[in-house]
Structures are given as structure tokens and as C-alpha cells.
C-alpha positions as CSV (number, residue, x, y, z in Angstrom):
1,X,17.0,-10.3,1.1
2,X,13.9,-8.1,-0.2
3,X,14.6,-4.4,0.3
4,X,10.5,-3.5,0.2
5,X,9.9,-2.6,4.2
6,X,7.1,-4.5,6.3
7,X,4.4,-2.5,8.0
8,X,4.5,-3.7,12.2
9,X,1.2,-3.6,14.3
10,X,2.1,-4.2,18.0
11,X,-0.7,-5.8,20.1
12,X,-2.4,-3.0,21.0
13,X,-3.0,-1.7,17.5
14,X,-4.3,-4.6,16.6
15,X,-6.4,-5.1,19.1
16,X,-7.7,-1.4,19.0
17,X,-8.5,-1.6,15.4
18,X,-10.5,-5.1,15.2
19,X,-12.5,-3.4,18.1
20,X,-13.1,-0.2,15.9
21,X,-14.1,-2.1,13.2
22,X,-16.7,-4.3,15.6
23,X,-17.8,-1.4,17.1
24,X,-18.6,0.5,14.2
25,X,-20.0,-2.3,11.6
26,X,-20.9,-1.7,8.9
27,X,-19.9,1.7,8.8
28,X,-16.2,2.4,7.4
29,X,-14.0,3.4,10.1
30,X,-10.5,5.6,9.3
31,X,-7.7,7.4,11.1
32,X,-3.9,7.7,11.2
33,X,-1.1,5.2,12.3
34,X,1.1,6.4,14.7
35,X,5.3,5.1,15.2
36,X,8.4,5.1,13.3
37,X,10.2,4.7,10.0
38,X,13.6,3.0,9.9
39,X,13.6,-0.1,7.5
40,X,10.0,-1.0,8.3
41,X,7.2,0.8,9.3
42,X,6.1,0.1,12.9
43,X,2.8,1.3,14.4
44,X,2.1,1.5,18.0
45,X,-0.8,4.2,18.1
46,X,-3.4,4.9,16.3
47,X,-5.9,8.7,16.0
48,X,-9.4,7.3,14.4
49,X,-11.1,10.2,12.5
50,X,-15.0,10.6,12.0
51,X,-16.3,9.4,8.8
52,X,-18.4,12.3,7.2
53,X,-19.8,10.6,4.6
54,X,-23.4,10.6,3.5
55,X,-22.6,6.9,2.5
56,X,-20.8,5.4,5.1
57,X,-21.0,2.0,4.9
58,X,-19.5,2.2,1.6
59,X,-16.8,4.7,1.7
60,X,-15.0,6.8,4.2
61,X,-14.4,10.5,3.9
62,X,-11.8,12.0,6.5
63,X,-13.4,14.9,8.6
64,X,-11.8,17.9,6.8
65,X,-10.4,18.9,10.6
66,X,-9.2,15.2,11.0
67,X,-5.8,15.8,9.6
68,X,-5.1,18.8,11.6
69,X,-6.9,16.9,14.9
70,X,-4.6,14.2,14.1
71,X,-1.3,16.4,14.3
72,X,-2.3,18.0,17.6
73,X,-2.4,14.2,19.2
74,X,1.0,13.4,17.5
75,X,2.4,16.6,19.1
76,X,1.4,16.0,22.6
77,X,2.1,12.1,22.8
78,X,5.5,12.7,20.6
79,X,4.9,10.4,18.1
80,X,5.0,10.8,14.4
81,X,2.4,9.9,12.1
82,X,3.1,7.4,9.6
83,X,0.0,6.6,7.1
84,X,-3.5,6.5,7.2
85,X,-6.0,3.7,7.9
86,X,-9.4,2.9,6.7
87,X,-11.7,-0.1,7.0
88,X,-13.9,-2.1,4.1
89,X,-17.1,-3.9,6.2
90,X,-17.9,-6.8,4.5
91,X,-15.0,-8.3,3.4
92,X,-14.8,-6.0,0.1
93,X,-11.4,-6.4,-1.3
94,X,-8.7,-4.0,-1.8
95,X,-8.4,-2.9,-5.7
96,X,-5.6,-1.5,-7.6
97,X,-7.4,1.5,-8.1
98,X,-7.6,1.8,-4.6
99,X,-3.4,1.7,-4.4
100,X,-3.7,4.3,-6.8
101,X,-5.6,6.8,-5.3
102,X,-3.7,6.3,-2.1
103,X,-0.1,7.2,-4.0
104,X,3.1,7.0,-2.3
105,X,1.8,7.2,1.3
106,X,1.7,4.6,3.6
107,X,-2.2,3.1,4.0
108,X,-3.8,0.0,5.7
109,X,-6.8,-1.6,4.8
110,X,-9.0,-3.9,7.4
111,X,-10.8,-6.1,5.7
112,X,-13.9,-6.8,8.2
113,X,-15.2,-10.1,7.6
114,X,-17.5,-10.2,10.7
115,X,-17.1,-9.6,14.6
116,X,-13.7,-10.5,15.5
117,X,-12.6,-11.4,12.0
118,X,-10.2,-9.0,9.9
119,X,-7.5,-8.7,7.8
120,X,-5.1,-6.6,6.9
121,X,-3.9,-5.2,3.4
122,X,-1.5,-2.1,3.2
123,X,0.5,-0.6,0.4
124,X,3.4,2.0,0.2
125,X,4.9,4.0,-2.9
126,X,2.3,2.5,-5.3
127,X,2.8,-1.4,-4.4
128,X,1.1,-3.7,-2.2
129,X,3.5,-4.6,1.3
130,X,3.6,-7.2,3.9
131,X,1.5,-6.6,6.9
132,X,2.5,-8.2,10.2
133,X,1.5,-8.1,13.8
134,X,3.8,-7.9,16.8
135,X,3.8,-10.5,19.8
136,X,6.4,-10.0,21.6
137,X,7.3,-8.7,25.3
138,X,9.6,-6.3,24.7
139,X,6.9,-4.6,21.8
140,X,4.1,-4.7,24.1
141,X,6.4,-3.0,27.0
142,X,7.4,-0.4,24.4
143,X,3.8,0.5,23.9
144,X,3.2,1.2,27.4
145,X,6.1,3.1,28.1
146,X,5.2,5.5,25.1
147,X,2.0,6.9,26.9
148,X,-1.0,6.7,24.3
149,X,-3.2,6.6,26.9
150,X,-2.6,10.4,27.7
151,X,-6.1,11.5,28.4
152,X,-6.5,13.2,24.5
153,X,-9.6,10.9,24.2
154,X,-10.9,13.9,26.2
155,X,-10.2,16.5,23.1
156,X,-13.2,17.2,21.3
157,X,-13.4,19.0,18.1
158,X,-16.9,21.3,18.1
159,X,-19.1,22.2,15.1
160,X,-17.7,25.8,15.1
161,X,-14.1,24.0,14.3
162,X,-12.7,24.7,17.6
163,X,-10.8,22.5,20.1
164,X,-12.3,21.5,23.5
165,X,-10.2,19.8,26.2
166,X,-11.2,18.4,29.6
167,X,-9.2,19.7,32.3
168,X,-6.4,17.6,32.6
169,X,-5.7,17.6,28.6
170,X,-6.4,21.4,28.7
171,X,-3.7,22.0,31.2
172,X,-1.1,19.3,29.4
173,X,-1.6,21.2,26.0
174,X,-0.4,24.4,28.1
175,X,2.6,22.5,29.2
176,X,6.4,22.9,27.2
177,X,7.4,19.8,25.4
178,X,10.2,18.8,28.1
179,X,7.6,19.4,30.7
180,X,5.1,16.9,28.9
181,X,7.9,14.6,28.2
182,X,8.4,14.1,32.1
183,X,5.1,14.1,32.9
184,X,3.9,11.8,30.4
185,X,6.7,8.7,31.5
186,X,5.7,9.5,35.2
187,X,2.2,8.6,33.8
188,X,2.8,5.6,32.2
189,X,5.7,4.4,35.2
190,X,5.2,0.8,36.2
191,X,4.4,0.4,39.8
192,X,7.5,-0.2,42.5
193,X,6.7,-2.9,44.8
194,X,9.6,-2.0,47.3
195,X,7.3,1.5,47.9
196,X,4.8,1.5,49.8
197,X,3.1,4.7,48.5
198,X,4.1,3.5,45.1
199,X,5.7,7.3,44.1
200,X,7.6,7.7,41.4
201,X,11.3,9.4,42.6
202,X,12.7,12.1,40.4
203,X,15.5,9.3,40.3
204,X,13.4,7.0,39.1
205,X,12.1,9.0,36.7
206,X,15.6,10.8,35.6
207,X,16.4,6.8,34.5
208,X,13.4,6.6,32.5
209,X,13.9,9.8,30.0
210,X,17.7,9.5,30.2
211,X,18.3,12.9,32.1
212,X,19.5,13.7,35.7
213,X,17.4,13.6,38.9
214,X,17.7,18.0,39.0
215,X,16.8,18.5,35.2
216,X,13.5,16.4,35.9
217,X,12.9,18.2,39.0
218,X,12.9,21.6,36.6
219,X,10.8,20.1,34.0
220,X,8.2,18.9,36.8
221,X,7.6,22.3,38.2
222,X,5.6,23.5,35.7
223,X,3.4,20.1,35.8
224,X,3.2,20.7,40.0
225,X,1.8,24.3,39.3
226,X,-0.7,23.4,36.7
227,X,-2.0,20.8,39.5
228,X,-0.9,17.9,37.4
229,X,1.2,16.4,40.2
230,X,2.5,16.4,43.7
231,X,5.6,16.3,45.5
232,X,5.6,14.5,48.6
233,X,9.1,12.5,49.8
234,X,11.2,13.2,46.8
235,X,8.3,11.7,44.4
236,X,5.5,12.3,42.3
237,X,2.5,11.5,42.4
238,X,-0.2,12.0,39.3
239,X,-3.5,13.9,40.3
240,X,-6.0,12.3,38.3
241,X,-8.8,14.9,37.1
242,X,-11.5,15.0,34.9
243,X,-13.3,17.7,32.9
């Protein structure tokens, strides 16, 4: 059995990416991959960056803040970043001197034949590596349960360098890490058919991040006071805001 790791898209990835590439055609689009690194690689999020370049749709050039913009995102959803991503329109191939310049970090390459039609290249440590795109349940349900949809589409990044955030991501950047962590899976909770208000219980929500019911309730307090949430019955409830 062949020890070289295989890069994992789940669903959503792939789906966000062919979408990008559409959407942005024939400009080069870029950005970071977002999972974990055990035996393979596995990506479940993704941070596009703006392409600077004076010749976009034939080379991408990373925003010199993208990198740090990038981080702030991994922070807050909790998830590492794994390797970069860029996009060649056209259907232009992936050259060795291309491996090269990427070295020994993990990079993806969409090759963008046309709306809808893409695929994928990626090489680690200097050598081309297999790329392959997750259908399963239990991957999609992983995604959702990780939260990438956590409002940080509503950071911007201004001329002068600095960070603006709407309200809701203003206030979760203000938030400690356990604090996010609770809020974030009372986010992304499934509903509960057997309640009518369909609240999330500090029970419920204990379960979900593996703690106990009066840790949670700890955690949440900050969230309730920064108007994120409200307790009503033993549940929470998320107060959707915008900026």
C-alpha cells in the first residue's frame, strides 16, 4: 500500500470552488484550504483571497493581507489551514515548474475548462498527489457540524489594512475561544422535531461539544451578554443580526 497521502474535498468544497471558478472566469481565483492532516489531507473549508494582479487572467498574486486574513478565519471557525489553492481558466495545465515554485506545501490546482467543468491537480513535498472528492453522508454531516458558515463572509479588509466586521462577527471576535466554541455548534445544531420552539437545551448542546450541561451554561454567558443569544426554558436561541 502507497504511503504518499491523498488530498479529500468533501462536497461542499467542491461545490464552493467550481462556483468560484464560474463566477470569476477568466480571472484566476486563489485562497487557502481549510481541515486536517492525519494520513491524508482532508479539506472541508475554504478562505478565497483577492487576486491583485495587474494580469489576472493569467496569474494570481495573493493580497499581501490574505495570509494574515486567512489566519483570523482559521482562528474563529477552529480549523487549521492546510495549503493553498489557485485556479488556471482555460484549461492551462499544471507544469513542473509550477510544483517547484510551490515547494513542500500542500497546493491544488483547478483546472477550469468552462462553466461547470474543472479539474483538479494538487501536489505535496515536490510531487504530484491524488486528488479526490468526498460523497459520503457522514462527510457531508461533518461539514455542517464544523460551522463554516459563521457569518466571517461579513469581515472585510479596508484599503488602510484594517479589519472591519459586521455586528454579529464583531461581537464573536470579542468572544473567548470556549465561548465561540459553544456558540458556534448551537449555530450549526440541527433542528429537534420533538420541540416545538425548536431551542437548543444546554443538554443538547453539552452532548454536542462533549462537556456537561453547567460548563456550557458558563461558556454561554458571555455569548447572552454580547446579545448573541437568549435563554428562554433552559435553551438557546441564536439572535440573528446584521451589520
Amino acid at each position: 500500500m502507497s504511503s504518499t497521502p491523498t488530498l479529500l474535498l468533501s462536497p461542499s468544497v467542491n461545490a464552493r470552488l467550481s462556483r468560484l471558478c464560474d463566477a470569476q472566469y477568466p480571472h484566476e481565483i486563489g485562497g487557502f484550504l481549510l481541515g486536517t492532516m492525519d494520513i491524508n489531507y482532508s479539506a472541508f473549508d475554504i478562505f478565497p483571497v483577492i487576486n491583485t494582479s495587474q494580469n489576472s487572467t493569467r496569474e494570481f498574486q495573493e493580497h499581501p493581507w490574505g495570509k494574515l486574513w486567512a489566519q483570523l478565519y482559521s482562528k474563529m471557525a477552529g480549523v487549521p489551514t492546510i495549503g493553498r489553492y489557485h485556479s488556471h481558466p482555460n484549461g492551462t495545465i499544471v507544469s513542473e515548474g509550477d510544483v517547484r515554485a510551490c515547494g513542500r506545501e500542500l497546493h491544488l490546482w483547478i483546472i477550469h475548462h468552462g462553466l461547470g467543468k474543472h479539474t483538479y491537480v494538487a501536489a505535496l513535498n515536490l510531487r504530484h498527489i491524488e486528488v479526490a472528492v468526498q460523497t459520503t453522508q457522514m462527510e457531508t454531516k461533518r461539514v455542517m457540524l464544523m460551522g463554516d458558515k459563521l457569518h466571517l463572509g461579513d469581515v472585510y479588509l479596508t484599503k488602510s489594512g484594517n479589519l472591519e466586521a459586521a455586528q454579529l462577527a464583531d461581537h464573536l471576535l470579542r468572544l473567548d475561544e470556549k465561548s465561540r466554541r459553544a456558540y458556534m455548534a448551537a449555530l450549526t445544531a440541527p433542528p429537534n422535531p420533538r420541540r416545538v420552539d425548536n431551542l437548543v437545551t444546554y443538554a443538547e448542546l453539552a452532548v454536542m461539544i462533549s462537556s456537561t450541561p453547567s460548563t456550557v451554561r458558563e461558556w454561554m454567558k458571555p455569548c447572552i451578554k454580547q446579545g448573541l443569544v437568549i435563554g428562554l426554558h433552559g435553551g438557546i436561541r441564536a439572535v440573528h443580526t446584521t451589520g
